[in-house]
C-alpha positions as CSV (number, residue, x, y, z in Angstrom):
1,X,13.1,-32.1,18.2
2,X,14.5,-29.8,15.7
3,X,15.0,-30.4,11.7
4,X,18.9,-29.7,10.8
5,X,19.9,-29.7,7.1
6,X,23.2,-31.8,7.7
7,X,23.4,-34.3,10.2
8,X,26.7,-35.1,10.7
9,X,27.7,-31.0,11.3
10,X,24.7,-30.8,13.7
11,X,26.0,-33.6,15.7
12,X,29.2,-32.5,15.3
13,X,28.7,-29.2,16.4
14,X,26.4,-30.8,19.9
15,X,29.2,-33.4,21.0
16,X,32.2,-31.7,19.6
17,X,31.4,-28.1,20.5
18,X,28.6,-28.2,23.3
19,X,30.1,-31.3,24.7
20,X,27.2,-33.6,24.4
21,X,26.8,-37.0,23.9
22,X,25.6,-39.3,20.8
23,X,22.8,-41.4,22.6
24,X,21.5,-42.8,19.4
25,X,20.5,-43.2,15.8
26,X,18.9,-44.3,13.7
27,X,17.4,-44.8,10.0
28,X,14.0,-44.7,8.4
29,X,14.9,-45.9,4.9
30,X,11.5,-45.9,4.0
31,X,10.7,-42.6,5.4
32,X,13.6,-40.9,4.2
33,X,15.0,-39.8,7.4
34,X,17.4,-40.2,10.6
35,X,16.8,-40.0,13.7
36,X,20.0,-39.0,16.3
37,X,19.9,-38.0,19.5
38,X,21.8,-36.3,21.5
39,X,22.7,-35.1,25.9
40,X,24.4,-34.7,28.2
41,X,23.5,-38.2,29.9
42,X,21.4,-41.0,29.4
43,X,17.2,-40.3,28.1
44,X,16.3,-42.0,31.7
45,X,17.5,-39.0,33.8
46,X,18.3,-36.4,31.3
47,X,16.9,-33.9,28.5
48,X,18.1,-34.6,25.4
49,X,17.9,-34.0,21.5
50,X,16.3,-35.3,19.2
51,X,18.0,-33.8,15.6
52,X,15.4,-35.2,12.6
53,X,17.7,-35.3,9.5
54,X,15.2,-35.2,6.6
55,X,17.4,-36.8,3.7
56,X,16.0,-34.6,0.8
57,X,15.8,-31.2,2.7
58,X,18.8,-29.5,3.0
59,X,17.6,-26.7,5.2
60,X,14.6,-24.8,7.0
61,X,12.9,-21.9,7.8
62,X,13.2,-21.5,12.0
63,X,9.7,-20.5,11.8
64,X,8.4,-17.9,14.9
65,X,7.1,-20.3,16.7
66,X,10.3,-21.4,18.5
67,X,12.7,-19.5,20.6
68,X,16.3,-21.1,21.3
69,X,17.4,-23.9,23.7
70,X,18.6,-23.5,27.0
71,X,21.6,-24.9,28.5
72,X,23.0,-24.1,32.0
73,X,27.0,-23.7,32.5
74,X,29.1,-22.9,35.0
75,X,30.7,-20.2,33.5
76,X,29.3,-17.4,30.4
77,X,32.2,-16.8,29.5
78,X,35.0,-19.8,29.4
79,X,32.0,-21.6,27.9
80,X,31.3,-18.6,25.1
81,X,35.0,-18.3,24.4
82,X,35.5,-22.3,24.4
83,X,32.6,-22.3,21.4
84,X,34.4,-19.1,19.3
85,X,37.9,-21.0,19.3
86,X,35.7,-24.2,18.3
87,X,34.2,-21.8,14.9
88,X,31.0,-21.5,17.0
89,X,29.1,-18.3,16.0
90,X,28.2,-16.2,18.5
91,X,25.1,-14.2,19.1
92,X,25.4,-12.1,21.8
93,X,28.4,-11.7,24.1
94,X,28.2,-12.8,27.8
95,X,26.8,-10.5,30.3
96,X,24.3,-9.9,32.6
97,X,20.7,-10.2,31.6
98,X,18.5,-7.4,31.7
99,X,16.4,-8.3,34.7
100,X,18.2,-10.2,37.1
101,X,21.6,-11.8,38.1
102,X,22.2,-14.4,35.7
103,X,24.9,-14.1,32.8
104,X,23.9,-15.3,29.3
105,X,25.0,-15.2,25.9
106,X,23.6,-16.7,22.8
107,X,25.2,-19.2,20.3
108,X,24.0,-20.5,16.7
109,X,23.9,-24.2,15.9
110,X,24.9,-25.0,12.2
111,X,21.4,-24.5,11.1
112,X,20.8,-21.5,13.0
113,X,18.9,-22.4,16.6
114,X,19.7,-20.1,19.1
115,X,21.2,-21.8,22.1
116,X,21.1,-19.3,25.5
117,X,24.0,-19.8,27.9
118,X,23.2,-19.7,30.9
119,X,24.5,-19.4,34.8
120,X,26.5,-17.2,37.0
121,X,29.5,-15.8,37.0
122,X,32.4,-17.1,38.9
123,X,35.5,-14.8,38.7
124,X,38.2,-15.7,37.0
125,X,41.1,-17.0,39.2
């Protein structure tokens, strides 16, 4: 679960940008908050979102407790390059990681989570 400040850009920015799904949402009138979650598939069989939308707080401190989501793709790149034409801000460029084979980059949500990129790198045909 993580807090966003607007609702309708965070799930805006996880369908429209990352490609995921809307599962579901819902309201807590008398707690003050949504609820929305979104995937890549249905909860059953897949990870997914939760994005709480508390309706008086319009944003957050991150906190150093967490580190960034993780989300595998099939290519760095054409997936970094699909979220920059999008408006998506990114972090770090595509590349290699430091230890290993893997390519990554890192992307910001509207609120500021880091999201890792991650997965080989298939050449460009």
């Amino acid at each position: 679960m993580i807090r966003v400040g607007n609702l309708q850009r965070s799930i805006d920015f996880y369908t429209q940008v990352l490609g995921m799904q809307l599962l579901r949402q819902k309201e807590y009138p008398a707690g003050r908050f949504t609820l929305a979650f979104v995937g890549y598939g249905e909860e059953a069989s897949n990870a997914v979102i939760e994005l709480t939308h508390n309706w008086d707080t319009a944003s957050y401190d991150l906190g150093s407790g967490f580190g960034h989501l993780a989300i595998e793709v099939e290519d760095v790149y054409a997936a970094t390059e699909r979220i920059r034409t999008q408006g998506g801000i990114i972090l770090r460029e595509p590349g290699p990681m430091n230890a290993g084979s893997t390519f990554i980059a890192f992307v910001a949500d509207p609120d500021g989570y880091q999201i890792e990129l991650l997965g080989p790198r298939y050449p460009q045909i």
